[in-house]
MOPAC internal coordinates of N, CA, C and O (Angstrom, degrees):
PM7 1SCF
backbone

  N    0.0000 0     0.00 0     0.00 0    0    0    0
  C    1.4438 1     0.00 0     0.00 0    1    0    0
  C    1.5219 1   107.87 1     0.00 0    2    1    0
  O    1.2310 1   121.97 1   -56.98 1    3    2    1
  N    1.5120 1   113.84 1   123.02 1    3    2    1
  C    1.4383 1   119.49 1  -170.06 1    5    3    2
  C    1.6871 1   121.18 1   -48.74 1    6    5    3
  O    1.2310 1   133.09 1   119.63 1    7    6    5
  N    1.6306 1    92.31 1   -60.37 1    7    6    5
  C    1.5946 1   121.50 1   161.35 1    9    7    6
  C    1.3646 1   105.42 1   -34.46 1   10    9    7
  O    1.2310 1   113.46 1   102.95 1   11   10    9
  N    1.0605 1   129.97 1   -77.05 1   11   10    9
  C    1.8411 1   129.73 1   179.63 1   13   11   10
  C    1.3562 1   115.20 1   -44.22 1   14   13   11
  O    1.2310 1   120.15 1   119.58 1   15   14   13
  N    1.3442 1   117.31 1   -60.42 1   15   14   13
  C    1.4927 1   105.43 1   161.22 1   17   15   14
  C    1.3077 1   136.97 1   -67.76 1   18   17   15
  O    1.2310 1   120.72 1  -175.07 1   19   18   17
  N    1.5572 1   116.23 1     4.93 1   19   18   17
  C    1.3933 1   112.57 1   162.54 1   21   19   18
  C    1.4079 1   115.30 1   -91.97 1   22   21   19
  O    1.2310 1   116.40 1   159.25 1   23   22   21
  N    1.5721 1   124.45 1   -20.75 1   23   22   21
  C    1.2490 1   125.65 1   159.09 1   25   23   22
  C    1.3003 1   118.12 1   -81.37 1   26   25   23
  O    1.2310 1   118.80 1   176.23 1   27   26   25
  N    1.1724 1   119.90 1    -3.77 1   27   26   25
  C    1.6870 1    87.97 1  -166.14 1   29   27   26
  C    1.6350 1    93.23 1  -106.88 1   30   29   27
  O    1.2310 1   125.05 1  -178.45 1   31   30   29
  N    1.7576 1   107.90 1     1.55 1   31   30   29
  C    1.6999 1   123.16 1   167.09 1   33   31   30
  C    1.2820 1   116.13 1   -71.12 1   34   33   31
  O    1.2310 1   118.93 1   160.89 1   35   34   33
  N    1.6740 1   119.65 1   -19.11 1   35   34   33
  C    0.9726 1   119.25 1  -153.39 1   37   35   34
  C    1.2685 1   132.70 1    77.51 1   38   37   35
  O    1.2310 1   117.55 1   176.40 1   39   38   37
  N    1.5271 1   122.27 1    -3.60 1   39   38   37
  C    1.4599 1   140.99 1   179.05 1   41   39   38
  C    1.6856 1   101.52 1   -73.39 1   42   41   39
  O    1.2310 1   119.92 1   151.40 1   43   42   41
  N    1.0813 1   117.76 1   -28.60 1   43   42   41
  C    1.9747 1   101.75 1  -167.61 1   45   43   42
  C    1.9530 1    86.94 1  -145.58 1   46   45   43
  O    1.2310 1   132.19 1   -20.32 1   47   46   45
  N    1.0485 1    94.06 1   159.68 1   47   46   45
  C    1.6708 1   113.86 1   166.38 1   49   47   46
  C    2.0026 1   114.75 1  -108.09 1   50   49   47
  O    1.2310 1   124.69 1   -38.76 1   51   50   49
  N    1.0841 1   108.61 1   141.24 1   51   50   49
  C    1.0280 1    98.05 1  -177.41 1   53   51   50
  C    1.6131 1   119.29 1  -107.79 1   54   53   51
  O    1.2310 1   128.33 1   -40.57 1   55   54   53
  N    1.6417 1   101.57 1   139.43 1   55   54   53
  C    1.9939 1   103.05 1  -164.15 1   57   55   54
  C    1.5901 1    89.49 1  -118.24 1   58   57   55
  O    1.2310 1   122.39 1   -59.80 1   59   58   57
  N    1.5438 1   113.04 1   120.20 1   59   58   57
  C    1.0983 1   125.97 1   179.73 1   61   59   58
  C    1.5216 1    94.67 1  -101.77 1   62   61   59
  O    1.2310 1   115.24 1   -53.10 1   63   62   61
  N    1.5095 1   126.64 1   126.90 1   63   62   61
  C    1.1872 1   162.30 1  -148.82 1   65   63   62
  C    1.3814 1   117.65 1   -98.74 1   66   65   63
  O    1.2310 1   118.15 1   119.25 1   67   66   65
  N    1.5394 1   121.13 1   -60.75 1   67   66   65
  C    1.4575 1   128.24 1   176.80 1   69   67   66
  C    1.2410 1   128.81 1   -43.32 1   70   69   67
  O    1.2310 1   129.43 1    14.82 1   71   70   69
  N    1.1273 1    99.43 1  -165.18 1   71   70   69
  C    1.3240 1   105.24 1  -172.94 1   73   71   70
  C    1.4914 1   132.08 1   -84.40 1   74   73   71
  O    1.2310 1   100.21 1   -11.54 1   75   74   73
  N    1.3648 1   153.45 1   168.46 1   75   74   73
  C    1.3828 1   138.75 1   168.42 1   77   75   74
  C    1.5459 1   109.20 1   -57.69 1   78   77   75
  O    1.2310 1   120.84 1   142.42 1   79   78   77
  N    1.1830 1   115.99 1   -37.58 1   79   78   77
  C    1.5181 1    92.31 1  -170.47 1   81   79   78
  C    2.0110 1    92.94 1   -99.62 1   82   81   79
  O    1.2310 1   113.82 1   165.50 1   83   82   81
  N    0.7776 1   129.30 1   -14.50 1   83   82   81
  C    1.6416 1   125.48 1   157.93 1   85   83   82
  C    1.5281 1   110.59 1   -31.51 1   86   85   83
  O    1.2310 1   128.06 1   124.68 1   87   86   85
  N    1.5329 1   102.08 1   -55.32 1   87   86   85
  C    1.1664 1   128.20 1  -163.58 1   89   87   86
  C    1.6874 1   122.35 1   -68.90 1   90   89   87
  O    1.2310 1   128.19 1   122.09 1   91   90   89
  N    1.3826 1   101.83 1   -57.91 1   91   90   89
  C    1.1806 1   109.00 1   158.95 1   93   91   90
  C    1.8843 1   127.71 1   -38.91 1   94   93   91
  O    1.2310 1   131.73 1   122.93 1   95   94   93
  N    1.4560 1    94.95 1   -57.07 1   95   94   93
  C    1.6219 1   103.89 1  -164.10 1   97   95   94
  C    1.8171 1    94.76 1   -61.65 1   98   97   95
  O    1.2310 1   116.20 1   122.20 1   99   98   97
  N    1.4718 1   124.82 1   -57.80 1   99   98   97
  C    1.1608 1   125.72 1  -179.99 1  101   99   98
  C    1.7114 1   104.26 1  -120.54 1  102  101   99
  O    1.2310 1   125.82 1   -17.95 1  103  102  101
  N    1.4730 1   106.43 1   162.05 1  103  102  101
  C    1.3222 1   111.48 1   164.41 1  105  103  102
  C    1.8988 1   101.91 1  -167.27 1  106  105  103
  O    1.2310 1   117.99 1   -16.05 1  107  106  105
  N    1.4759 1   121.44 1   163.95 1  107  106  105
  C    1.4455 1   119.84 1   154.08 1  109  107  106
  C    1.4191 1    99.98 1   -72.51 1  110  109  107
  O    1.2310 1   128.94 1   -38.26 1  111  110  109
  N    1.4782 1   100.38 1   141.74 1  111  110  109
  C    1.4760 1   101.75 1   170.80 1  113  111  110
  C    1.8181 1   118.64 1   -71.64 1  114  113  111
  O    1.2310 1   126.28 1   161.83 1  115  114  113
  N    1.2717 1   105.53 1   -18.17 1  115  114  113
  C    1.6587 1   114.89 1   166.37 1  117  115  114
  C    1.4632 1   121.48 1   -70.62 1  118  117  115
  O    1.2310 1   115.14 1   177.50 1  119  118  117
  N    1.1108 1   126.83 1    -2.50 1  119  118  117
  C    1.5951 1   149.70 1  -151.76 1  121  119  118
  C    1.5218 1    98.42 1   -94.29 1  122  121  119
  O    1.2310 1   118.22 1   -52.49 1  123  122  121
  N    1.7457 1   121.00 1   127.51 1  123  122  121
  C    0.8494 1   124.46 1   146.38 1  125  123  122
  C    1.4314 1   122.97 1   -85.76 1  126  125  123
  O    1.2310 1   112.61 1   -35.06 1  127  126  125
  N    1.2252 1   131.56 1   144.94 1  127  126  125
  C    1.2399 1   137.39 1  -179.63 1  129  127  126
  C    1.7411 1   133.71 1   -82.98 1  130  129  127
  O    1.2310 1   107.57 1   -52.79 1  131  130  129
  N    1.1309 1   140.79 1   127.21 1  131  130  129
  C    1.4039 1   115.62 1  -156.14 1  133  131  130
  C    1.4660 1    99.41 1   160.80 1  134  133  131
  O    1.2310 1   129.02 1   -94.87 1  135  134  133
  N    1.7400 1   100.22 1    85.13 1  135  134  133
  C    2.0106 1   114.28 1  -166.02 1  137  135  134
  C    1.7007 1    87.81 1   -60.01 1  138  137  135
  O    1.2310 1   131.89 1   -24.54 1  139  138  137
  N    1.5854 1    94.65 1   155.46 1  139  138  137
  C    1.3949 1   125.24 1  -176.86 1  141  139  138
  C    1.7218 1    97.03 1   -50.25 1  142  141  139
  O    1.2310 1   126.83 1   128.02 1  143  142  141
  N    1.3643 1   104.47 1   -51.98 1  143  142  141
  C    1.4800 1    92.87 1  -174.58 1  145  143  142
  C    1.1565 1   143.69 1   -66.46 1  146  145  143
  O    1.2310 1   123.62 1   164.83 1  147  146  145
  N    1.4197 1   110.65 1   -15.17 1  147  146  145
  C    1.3689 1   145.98 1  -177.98 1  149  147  146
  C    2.0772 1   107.53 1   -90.75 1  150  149  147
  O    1.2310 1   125.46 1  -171.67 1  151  150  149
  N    1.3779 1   107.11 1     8.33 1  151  150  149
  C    1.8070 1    99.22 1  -161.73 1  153  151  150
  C    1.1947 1    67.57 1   -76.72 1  154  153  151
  O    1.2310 1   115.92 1    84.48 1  155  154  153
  N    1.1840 1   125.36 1   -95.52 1  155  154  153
  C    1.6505 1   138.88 1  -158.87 1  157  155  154
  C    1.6345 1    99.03 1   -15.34 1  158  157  155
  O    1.2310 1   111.70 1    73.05 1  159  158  157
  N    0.9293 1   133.25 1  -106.95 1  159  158  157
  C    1.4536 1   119.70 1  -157.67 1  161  159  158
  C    1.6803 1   115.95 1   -67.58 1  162  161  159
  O    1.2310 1   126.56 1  -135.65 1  163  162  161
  N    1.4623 1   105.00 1    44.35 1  163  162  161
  C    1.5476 1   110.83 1   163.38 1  165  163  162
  C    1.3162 1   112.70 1  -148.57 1  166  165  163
  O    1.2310 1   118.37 1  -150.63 1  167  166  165
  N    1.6220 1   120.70 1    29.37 1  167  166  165
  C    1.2717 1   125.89 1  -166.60 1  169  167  166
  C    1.5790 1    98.58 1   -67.46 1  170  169  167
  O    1.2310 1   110.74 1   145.00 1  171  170  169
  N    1.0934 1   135.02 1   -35.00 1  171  170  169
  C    1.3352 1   135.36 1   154.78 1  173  171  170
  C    1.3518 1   140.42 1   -30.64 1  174  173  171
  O    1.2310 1   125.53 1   145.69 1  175  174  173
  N    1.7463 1   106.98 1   -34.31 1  175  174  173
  C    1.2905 1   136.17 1  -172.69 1  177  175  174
  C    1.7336 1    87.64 1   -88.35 1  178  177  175
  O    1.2310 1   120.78 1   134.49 1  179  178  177
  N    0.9475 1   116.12 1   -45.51 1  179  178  177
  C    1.6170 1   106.37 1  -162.12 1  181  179  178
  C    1.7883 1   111.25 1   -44.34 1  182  181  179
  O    1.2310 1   126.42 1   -27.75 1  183  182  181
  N    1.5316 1   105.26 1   152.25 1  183  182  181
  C    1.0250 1   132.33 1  -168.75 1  185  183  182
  C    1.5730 1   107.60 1   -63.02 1  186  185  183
  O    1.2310 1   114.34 1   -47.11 1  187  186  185
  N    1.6829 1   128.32 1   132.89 1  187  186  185
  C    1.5354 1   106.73 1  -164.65 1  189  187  186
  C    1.9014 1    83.42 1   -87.90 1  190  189  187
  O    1.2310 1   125.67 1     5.01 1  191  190  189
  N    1.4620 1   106.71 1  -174.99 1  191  190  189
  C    1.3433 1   117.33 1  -164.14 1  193  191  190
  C    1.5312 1   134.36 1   138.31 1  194  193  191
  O    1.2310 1   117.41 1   -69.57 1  195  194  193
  N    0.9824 1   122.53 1   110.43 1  195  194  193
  C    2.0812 1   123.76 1  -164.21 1  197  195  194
  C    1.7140 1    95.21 1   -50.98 1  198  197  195
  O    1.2310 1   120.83 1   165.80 1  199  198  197
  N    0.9834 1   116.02 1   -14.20 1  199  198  197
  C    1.9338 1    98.40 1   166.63 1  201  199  198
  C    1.6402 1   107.04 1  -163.36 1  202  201  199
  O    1.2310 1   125.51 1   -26.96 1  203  202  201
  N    1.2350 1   107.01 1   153.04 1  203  202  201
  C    1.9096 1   106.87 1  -175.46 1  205  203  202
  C    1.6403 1    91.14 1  -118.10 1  206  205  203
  O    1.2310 1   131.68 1   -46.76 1  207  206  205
  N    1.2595 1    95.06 1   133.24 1  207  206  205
  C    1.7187 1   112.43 1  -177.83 1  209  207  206
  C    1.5996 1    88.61 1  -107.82 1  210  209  207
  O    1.2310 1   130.54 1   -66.05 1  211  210  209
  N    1.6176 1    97.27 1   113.95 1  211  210  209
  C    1.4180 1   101.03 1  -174.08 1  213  211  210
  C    2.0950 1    97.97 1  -102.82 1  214  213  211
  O    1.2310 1   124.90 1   -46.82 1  215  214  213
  N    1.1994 1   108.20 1   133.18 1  215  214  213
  C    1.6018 1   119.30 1  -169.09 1  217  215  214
  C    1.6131 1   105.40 1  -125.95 1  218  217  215
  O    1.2310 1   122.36 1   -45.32 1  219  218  217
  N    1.6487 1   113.09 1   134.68 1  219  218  217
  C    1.2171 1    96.14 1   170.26 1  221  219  218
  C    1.9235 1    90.69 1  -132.81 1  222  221  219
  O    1.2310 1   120.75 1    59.75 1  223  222  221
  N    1.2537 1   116.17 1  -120.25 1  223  222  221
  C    1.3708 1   123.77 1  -162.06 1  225  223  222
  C    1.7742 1   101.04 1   -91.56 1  226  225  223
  O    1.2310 1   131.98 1   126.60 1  227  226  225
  N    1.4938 1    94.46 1   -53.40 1  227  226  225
  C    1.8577 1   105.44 1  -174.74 1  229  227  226
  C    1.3285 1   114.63 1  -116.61 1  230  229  227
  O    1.2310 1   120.08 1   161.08 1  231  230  229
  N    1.6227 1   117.45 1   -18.92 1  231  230  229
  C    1.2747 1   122.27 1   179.49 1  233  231  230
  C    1.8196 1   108.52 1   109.86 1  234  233  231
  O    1.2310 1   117.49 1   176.46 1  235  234  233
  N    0.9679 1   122.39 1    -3.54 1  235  234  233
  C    1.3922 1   131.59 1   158.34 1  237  235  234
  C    1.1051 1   111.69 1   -61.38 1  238  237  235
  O    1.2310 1   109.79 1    72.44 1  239  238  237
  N    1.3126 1   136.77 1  -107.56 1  239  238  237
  C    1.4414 1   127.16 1   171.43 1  241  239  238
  C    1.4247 1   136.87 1    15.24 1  242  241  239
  O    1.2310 1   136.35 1   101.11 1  243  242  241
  N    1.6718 1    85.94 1   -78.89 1  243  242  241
  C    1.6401 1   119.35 1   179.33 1  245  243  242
  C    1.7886 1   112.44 1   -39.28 1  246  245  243
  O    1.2310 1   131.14 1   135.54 1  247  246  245
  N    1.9438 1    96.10 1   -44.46 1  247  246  245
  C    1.2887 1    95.21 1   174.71 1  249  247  246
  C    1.4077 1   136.50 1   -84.45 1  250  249  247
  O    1.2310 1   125.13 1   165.41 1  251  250  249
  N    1.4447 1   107.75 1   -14.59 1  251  250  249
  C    1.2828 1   100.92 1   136.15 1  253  251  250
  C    1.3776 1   151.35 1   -42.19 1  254  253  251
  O    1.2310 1   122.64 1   129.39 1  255  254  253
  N    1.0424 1   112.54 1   -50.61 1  255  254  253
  C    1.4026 1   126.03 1   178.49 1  257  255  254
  C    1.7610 1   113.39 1   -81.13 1  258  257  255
  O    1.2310 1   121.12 1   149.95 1  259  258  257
  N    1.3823 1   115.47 1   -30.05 1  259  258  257
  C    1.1171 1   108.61 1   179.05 1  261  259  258
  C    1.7727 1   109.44 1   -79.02 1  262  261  259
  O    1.2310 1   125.32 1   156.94 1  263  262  261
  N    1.4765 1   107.38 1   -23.06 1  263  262  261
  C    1.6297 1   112.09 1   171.49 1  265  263  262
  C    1.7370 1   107.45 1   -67.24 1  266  265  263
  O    1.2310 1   127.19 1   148.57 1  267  266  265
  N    1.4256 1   103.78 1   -31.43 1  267  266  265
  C    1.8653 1   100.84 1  -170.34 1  269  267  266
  C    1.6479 1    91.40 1   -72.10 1  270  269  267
  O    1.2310 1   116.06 1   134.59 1  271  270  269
  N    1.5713 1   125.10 1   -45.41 1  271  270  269
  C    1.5930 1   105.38 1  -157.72 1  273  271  270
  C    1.3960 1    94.49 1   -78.56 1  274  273  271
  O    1.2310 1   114.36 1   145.02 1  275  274  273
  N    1.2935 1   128.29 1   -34.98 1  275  274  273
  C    1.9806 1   108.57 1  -173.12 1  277  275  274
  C    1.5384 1   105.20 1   -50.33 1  278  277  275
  O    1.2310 1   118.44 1   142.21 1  279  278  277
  N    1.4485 1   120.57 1   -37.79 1  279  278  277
  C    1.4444 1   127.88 1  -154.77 1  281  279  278
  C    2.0238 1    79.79 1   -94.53 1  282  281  279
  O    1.2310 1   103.94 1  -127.54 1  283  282  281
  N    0.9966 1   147.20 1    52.46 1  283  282  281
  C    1.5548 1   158.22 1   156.12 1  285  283  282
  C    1.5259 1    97.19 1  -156.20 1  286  285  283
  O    1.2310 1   107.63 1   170.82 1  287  286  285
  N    1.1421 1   140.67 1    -9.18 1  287  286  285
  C    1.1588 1   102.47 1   175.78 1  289  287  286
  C    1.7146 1   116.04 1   136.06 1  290  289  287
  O    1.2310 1   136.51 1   145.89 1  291  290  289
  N    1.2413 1    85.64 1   -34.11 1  291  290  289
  C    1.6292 1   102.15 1   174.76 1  293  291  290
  C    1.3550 1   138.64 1   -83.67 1  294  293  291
  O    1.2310 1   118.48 1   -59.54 1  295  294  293
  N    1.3164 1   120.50 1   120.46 1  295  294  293
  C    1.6355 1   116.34 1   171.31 1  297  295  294
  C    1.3317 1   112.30 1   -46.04 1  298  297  295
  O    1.2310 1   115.71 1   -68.64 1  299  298  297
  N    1.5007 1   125.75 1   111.36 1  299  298  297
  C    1.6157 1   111.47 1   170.80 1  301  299  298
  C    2.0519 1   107.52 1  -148.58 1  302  301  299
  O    1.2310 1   137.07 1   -39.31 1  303  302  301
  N    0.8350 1    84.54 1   140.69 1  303  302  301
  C    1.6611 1    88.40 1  -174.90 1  305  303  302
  C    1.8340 1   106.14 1  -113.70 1  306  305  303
  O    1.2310 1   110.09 1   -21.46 1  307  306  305
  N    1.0788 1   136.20 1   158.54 1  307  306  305
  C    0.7844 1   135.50 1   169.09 1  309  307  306
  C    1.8074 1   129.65 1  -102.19 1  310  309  307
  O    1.2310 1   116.00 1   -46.36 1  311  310  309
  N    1.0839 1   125.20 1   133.64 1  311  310  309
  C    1.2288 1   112.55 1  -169.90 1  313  311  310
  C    1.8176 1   118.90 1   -95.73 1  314  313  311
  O    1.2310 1   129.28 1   -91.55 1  315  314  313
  N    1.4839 1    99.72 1    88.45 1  315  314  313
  C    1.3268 1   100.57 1   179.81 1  317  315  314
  C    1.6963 1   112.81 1   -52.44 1  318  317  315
  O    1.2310 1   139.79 1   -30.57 1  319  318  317
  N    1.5075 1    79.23 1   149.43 1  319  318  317
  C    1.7265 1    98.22 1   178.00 1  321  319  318
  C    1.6092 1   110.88 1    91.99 1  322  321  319
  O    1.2310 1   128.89 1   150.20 1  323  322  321
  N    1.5721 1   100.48 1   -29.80 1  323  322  321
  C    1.9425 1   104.53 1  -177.31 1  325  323  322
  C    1.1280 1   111.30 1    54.39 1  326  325  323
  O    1.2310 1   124.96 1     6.11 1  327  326  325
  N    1.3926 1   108.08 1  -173.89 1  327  326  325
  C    1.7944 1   116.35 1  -179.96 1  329  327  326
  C    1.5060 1   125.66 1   -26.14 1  330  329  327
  O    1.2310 1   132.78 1   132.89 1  331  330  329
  N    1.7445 1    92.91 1   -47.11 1  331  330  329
  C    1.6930 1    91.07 1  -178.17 1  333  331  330
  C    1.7741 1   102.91 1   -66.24 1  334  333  331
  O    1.2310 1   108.50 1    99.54 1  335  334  333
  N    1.0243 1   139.11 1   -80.46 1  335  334  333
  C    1.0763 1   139.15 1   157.46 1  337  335  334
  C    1.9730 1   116.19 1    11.46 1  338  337  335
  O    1.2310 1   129.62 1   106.62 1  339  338  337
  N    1.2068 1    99.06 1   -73.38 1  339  338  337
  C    1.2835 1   127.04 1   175.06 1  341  339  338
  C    1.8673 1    99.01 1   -41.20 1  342  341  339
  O    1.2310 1   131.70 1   118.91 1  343  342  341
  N    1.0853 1    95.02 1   -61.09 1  343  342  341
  C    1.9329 1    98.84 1  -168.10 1  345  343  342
  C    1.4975 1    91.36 1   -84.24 1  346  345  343
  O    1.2310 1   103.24 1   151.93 1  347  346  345
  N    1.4083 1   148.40 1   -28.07 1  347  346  345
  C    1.1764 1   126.58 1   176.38 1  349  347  346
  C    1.5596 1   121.63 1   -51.76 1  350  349  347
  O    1.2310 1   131.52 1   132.58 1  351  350  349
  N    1.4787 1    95.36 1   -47.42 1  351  350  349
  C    1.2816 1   112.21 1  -176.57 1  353  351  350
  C    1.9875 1   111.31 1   -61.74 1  354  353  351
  O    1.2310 1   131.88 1   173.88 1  355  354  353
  N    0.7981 1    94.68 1    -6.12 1  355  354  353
  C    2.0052 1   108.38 1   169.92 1  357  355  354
  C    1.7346 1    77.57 1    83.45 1  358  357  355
  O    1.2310 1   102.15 1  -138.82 1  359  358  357
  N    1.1290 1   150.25 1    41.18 1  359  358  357
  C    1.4618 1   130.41 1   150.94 1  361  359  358
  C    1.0346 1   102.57 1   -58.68 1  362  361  359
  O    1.2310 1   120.23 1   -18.69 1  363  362  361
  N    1.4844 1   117.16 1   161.31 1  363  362  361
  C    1.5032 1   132.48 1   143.09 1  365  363  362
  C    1.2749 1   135.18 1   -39.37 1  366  365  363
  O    1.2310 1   124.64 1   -53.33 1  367  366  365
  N    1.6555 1   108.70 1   126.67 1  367  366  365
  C    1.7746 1    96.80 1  -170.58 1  369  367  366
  C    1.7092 1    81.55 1  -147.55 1  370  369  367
  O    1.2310 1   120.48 1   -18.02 1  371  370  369
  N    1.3401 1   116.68 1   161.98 1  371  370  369
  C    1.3987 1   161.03 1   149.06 1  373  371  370
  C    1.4728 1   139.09 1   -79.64 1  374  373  371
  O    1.2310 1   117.31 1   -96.85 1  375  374  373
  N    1.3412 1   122.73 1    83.15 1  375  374  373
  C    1.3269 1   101.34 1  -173.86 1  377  375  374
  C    1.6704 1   113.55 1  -115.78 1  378  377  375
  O    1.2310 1   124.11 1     7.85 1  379  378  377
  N    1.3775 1   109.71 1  -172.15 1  379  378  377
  C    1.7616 1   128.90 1  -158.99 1  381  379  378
  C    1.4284 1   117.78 1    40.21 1  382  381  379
  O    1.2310 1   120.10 1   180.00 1  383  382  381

């Protein structure tokens, strides 16, 4: 998974998207936190980093938001497939 190896290079940070209780049950343990609805008034909060790998559950979301920050300014890729994806691939995950 491209996304995983750009974080775990240190090339991108990763912005996990969902929801609080999304979040809770699973997450990457590298994952900053920060619901879709909330990017916009926390563009400040975002993670510094040459690209933000934006992740949500399936990859819908995520690509939203990673299309709103390129179109502001930001390097952001989206991580197709999302979490499920993410844990298929035996990445690292966190849960409760």
């Amino acid at each position: 998974m491209q996304a995983a190896q750009l974080v775990e290079a240190g090339d991108a940070v990763l912005l996990d998207v969902r929801e609080p209780d999304e979040w809770r049950f699973v997450r990457a343990p590298a994952a900053t936190h920060i619901p879709m609805r909330q990017v916009g008034a926390a563009l400040d909060q975002l993670p510094a980093g040459p690209t933000i790998a934006c992740i949500c559950h399936v990859g819908g979301r995520s690509a939203v938001v990673a299309d709103a920050l390129e179109a502001n300014g930001y390097d952001a890729v989206n991580v197709v497939g999302g979490m499920d994806a993410w844990e298929a691939a035996g990445l690292p995950v966190e849960r409760g």
